[in-house]
N, C-alpha and C positions, 0 to 999 in steps of 0.2 A: 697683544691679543685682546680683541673686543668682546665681550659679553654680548648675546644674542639674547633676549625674550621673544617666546614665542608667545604669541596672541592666537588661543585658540577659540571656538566658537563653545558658548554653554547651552547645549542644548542634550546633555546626558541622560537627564531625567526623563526626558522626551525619549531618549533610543530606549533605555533601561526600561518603562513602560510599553511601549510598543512590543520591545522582546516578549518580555513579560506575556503580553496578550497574543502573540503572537505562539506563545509556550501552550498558552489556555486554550488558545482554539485548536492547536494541534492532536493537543489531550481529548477536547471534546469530538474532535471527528476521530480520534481512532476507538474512542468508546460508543458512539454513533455506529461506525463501521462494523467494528464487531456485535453489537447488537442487530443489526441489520442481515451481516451474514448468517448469525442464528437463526432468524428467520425465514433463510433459504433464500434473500434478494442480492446477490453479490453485485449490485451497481455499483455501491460504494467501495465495495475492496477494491477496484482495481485502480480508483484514484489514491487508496493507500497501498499500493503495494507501487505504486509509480511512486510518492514522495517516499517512502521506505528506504528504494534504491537510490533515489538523487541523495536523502540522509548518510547512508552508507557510503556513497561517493564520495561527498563529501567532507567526510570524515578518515578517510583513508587515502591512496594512494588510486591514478583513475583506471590504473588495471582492475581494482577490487570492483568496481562498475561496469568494467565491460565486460568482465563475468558473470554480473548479474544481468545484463543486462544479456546475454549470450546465452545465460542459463532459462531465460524466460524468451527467447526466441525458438529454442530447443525444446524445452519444456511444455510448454503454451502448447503447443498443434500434438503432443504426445497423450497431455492430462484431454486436454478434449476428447480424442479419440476412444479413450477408456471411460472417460465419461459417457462415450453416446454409445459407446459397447456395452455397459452397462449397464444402461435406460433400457436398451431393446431388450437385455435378459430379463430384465425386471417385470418389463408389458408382455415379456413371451409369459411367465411364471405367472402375473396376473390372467393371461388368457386363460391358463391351463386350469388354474384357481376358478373361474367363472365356469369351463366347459365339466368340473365335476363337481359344482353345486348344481348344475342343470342338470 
């Protein structure tokens, strides 16, 4: 039986950082994001609710992703819907608000 060494490449401290920053920037766009949503601009959420899910997938098993991912095909055109039903009741109640200050 022969002994085998394996010659591997040193470049660990390289990936260990890169993760590393890769963690930092992660951190900073979802505190970015939710700062943003506070503001009322949700651009930024929907590219964190897109890595959220590949997170998730990736973390679990690929059914747990195509539920999410089924849950926001479903979801998505329902939350709009109520969203712009909502807008209208809001501008009909601003109308009404205007026609009896006048």
């Amino acid at each position: 039986m022969e002994e085998k060494i394996l010659q591997t490449k040193k470049n660990g401290m390289a990936v260990l950082l890169l993760t590393l920053a890769g963690y930092v920037a992660a951190i900073a766009a979802f505190v970015l994001a939710a700062f943003q949503m506070e503001l009322e601009n949700y651009i930024l959420g929907v590219p964190l609710l897109i890595s959220l899910g590949f997170y998730v997938g990736s973390l679990t098993s690929p059914y747990v992703f195509y539920g999410f991912v089924a849950g926001l095909i479903v979801g998505l055109p329902l939350s709009v819907r109520i969203f712009l039903r909502m807008m209208g009741d809001i501008n009909a109640l601003r109308a009404a608000l205007r026609d009896v200050e006048e």
